[in-house]
N, C-alpha and C positions, 0 to 999 in steps of 0.2 A: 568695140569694148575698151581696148587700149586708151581712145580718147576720151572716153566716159570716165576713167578712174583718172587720168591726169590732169582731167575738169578739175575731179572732185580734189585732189592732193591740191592743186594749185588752188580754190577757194578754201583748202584748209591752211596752209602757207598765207594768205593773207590775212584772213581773222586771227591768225597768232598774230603777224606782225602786227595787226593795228591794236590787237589787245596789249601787245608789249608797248607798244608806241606809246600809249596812250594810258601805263599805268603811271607813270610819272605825275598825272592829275592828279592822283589819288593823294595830294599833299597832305591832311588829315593823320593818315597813315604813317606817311614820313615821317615827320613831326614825333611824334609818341617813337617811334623809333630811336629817333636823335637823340631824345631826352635821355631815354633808357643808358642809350651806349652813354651819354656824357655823365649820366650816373656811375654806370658800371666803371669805368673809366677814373671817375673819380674816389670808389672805395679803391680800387688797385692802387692810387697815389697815394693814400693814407697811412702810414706807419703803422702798422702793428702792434698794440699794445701789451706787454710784454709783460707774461705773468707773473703773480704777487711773489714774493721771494721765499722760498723755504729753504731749510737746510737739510731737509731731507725730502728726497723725491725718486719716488720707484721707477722702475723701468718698466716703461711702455709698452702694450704687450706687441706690437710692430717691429720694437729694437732688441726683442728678446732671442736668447742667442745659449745654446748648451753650455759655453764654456765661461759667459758672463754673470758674475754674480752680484746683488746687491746686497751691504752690509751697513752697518749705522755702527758710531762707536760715538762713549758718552764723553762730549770737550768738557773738562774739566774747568776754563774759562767762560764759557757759553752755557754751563750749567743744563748743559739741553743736548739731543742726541745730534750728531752730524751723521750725512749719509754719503757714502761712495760706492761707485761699481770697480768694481775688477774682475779683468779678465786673465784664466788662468790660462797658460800656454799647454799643450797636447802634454798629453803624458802625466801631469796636475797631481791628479786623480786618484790613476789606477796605474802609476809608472812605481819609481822608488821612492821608497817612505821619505826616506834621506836625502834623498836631490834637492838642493836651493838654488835658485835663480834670481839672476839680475831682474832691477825691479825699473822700469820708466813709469813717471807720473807726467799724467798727460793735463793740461790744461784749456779749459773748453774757453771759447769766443762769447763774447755778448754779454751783457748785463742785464738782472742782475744773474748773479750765479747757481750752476744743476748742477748735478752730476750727471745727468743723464744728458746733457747736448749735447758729446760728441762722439757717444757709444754708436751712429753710422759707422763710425771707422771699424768697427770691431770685426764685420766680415773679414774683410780687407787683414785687419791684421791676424787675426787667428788662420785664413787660409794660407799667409806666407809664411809663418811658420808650421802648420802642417805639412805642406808639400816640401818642406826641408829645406824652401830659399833666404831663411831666416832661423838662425839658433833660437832657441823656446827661453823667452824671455816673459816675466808678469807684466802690464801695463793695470794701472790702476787712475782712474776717471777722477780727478777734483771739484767739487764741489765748492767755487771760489769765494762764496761769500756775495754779500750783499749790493760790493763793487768788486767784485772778480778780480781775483790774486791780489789786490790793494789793502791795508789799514788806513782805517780814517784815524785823526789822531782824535783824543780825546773822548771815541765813541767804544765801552767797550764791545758793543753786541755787530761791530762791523773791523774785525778783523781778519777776515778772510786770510789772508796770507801768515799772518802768524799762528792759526786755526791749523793750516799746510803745514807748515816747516815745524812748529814744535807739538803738536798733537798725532796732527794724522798721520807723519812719517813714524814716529815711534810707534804709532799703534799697529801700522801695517807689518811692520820688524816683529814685533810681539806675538801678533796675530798669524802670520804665514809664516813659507818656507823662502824668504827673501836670504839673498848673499847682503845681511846688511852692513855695507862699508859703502864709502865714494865710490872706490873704484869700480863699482855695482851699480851704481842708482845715478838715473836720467833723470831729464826733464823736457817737455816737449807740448807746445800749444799752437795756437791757431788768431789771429787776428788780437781780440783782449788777451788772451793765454801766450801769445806771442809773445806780448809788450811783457806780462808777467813772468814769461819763462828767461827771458835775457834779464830783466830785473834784479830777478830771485839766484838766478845763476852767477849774477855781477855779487851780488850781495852776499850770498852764501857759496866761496868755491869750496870750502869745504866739505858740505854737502852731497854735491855733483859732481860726476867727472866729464857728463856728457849730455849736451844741451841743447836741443835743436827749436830754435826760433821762426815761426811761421807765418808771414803778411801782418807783421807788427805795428802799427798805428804810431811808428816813432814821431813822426810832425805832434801830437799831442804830446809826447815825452818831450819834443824840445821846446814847446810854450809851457810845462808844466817846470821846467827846468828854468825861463827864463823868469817865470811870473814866482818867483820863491816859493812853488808849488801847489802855485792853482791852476784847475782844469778850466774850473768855470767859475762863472759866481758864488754857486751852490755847493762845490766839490773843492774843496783844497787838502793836499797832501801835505804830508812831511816834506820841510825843505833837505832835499837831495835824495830824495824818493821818486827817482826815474833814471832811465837808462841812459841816459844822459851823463848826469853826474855820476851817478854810480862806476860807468866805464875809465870818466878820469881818475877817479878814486882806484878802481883795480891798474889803470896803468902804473901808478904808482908804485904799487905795492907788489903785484902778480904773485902773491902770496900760494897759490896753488894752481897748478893748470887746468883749463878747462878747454876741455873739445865742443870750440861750438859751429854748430850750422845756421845760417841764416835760409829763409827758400820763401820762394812768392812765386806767383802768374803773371804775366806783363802783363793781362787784362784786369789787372786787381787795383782798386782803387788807392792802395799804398807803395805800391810796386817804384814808384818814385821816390821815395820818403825809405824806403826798402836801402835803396842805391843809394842815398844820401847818409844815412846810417852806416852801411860798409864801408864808404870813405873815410867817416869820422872815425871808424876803428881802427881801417888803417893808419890814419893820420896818429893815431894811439899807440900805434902797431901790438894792437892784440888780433893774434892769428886768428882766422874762422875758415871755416868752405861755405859756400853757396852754390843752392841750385836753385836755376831761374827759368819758369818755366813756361813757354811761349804761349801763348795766346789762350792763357789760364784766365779765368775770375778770382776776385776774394771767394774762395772756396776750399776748405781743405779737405773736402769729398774728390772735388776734381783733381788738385794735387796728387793725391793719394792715389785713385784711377791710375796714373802715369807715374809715379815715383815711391808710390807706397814702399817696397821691395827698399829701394836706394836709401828711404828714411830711416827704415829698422836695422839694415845691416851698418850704419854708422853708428847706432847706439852699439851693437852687439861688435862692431871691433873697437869700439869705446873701452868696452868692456873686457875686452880678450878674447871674446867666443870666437872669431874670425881673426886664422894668421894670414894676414896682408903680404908676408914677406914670398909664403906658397903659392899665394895669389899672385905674385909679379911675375912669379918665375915660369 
């Protein structure tokens, strides 16, 4: 019986192998195969086309979150509603009527500009202030305009950045319980929010007292800086509208201090350009810190995974929340 069933296994062991052997004929098959994948293969190479521009856009119901809110306030220059999110820190709510809080405005990546791209971060940031590894600070989402944190000259419905600084800050002061002075209020972005939050910061120390810059695209700032402020053919800025010039401009003068951070992933496609910009500031010698973080992507979701914590407590001893000198000792 034993050698009747190891017949039969063993004639089964062959008609596999010659059936496998011999699907490779089936080139027909292959074929339609191939095509497919060099399809598939080719939408994945395809840039994403990057939706129409609004100035107001809700939140997602995937990025919705108890403590995040969306709000619109009417710009008085754009004649038309703008939208932002913020997010209130614990306690908001249903703490004391009377408690105000430092306020950071965050500036999202990518063009043209949401408020909603880079409300991911919002777990992230509301959990470290919850568990009390971070003072309860507002963070409020920008909404950059048309070319993200930039004005175009001559254009008025593309202002984005002066939309920021003289609309939407005075309204968010008006509208909540913000500590509204400098020595309260940040700025903090990500890749285009990067490039604009060192900009905006260079521009306005007034402002700010505390500024943290994220995988910034400066190589773009020093061709827009060398070409008397064009990006491309299509795109030209105000000459000495980049961080560029702006930074010689504040050597100058240092009219107000600013605390600022620079941070990127060594796997981030600017992280080079990152490290050529910190020299130039030194060579300025205007102070910054930087955290550089190993074997990151252009990402500030993965930043944030590994340094979230590290980012917020440098706004919040910005600001005073955190005595550093208890912390030494």
């Amino acid at each position: 019986m034993r050698h009747i069933v190891c017949l039969v296994l063993s004639l089964s062991l062959l008609a596999g192998t010659a059936s496998f052997a011999g699907s490779p004929q089936t080139h027909s098959g292959d074929k339609s195969t191939s095509e497919a994948d060099k399809k598939n293969a080719s939408r994945k190479t395809k840039k994403k086309k990057p939706a129409p521009f609004a100035w107001v856009n809700p939140i997602p119901k995937q990025r919705q979150h108890p403590s995040l809110k969306h709000a619109t306030f009417q710009s008085p220059s754009l004649n038309c509603d703008v939208g932002y999110a913020i997010l209130m820190p614990p306690g908001y709510s249903d703490g004391d009527a009377g408690k105000r809080y430092p306020v950071v405005y965050y500036l999202h990546g990518g063009r043209p500009g949401s408020e909603t791209k880079s409300i991911a971060l919002v777990p992230k940031m509301h959990s470290a202030m919850e568990s009390g590894q971070v003072p309860n600070m507002i963070y409020v989402f920008v909404n950059g305009g048309p070319v993200s944190h930039y004005n175009i000259p001559d254009e008025p419905t593309k202002q984005g950045a002066d939309v920021f600084i003289k609309e939407l800050i005075p309204h968010i002061d008006a509208t909540y319980r913000t500590i509204a002075d400098r020595e309260h209020r940040g700025i903090e972005g990500f890749s285009q929010g990067g490039r604009g939050t060192m900009r905006l910061s260079l521009r306005y120390p007034d402002l700010f007292c505390s500024a943290a810059a994220g995988g910034g695209g400066y190589e773009t700032e020093r061709k827009i800086s060398e070409s008397g402020g064009r990006e491309s053919e299509t795109l030209v800025f105000a000459e000495g509208d980049n961080t560029w010039d702006l930074a010689r401009e504040y050597s100058k003068q240092k009219s107000q201090k600013v605390d600022w951070m620079i941070y990127v992933g060594t796997k981030g496609f600017n992280y080079q350009n990152n490290l050529e910009y910190m020299a130039f500031l030194k060579s300025l010698e205007i102070p910054f810190e930087s955290i550089v973080v190993p074997e990151v992507p252009h990402s500030a979701m993965k930043i944030y995974e590994q340094r979230c914590v590290d980012l917020m407590r440098f706004h919040a001893e910005n600001f005073g929340l955190i005595d550093t000198t208890v912390e030494q000792e």
